[in-house]
C-alpha positions in Angstrom: -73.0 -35.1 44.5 -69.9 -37.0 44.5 -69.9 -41.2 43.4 -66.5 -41.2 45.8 -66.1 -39.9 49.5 -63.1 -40.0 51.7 -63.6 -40.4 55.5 -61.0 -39.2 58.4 -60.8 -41.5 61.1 -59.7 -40.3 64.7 -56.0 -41.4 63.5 -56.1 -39.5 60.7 -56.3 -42.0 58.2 -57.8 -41.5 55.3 -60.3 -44.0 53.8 -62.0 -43.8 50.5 -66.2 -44.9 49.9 -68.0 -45.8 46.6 -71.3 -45.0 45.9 -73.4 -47.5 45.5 -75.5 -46.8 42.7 -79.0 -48.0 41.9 -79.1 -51.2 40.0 -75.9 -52.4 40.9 -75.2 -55.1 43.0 -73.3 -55.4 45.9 -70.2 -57.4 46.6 -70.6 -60.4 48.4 -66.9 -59.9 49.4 -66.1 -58.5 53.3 -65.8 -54.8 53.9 -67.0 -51.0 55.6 -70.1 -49.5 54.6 -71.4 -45.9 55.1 -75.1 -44.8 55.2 -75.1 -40.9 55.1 -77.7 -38.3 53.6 -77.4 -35.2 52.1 -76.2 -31.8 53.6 -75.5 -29.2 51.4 -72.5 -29.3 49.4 -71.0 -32.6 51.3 -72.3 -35.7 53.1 -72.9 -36.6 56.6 -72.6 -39.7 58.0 -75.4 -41.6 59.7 -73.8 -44.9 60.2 -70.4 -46.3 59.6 -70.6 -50.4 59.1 -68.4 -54.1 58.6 -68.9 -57.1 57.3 -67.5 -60.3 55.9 -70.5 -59.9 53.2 -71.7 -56.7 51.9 -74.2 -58.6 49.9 -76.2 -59.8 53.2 -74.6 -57.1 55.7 -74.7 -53.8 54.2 -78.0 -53.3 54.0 -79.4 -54.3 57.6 -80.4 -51.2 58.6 -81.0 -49.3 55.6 -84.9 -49.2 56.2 -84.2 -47.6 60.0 -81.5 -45.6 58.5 -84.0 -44.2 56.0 -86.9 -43.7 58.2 -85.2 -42.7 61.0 -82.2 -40.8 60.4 -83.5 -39.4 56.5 -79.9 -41.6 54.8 -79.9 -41.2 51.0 -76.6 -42.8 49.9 -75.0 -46.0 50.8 -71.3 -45.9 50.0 -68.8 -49.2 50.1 -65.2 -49.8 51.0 -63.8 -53.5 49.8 -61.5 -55.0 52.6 -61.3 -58.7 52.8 -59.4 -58.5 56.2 -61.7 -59.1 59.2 -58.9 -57.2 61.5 -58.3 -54.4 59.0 -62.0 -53.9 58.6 -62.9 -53.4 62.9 -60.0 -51.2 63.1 -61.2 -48.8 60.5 -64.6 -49.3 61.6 -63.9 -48.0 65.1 -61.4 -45.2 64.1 -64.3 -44.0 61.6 -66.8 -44.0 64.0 -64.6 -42.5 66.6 -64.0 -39.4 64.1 -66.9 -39.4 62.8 -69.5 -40.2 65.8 -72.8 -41.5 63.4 -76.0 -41.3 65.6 -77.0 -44.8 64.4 -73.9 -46.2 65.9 -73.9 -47.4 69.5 -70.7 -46.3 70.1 -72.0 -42.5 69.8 -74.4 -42.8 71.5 -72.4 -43.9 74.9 -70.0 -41.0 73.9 -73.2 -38.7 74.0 -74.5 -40.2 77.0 -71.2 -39.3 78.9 
């Protein structure tokens, strides 16, 4: 599998992930996190996340993500800019539509 994924938001854009791989550490800087699992040939998305420390934030629900929803790979995306960072987060999970992530689940409900 692939150490580098790119996402399509609902706009379109393009935004690129890093796997985060075992015994590194995370960046305490802000950004988007993915948690997806394996499907085959690709990845699918079971969460789409942001925060101003990827240290402490990223991996909040990783054990529920795990258990729950079978995620494998947690993937990172550096972005210092609170803004920046809840506008990708919503056009990614707009796209993208993670079961994990409320959002969905409203969209699902309707």
């Amino acid at each position: 599998m692939r150490d580098i994924i790119d996402v399509r938001g609902a706009s379109g854009a393009v935004y690129r992930f890093n796997l985060l791989r075992e015994g590194r550490p995370l960046s305490p800087m802000g950004g988007n996190f993915l948690y997806a699992r394996e499907a085959g040939e690709r990845y699918e998305v079971v969460h789409v996340g942001e925060c101003q420390n990827l240290l402490t934030g990223a991996r909040a629900l990783w054990n529920e993500a795990v258990r729950d929803h079978g995620a494998t790979h947690l993937f990172t995306r550096l972005n210092i800019t609170e803004r920046v960072r809840a506008q990708e987060h919503a056009d990614i999970v707009e796209a993208v539509r993670p079961p994990m992530n409320p959002a969905s689940a409203e969209a699902g409900a309707a």
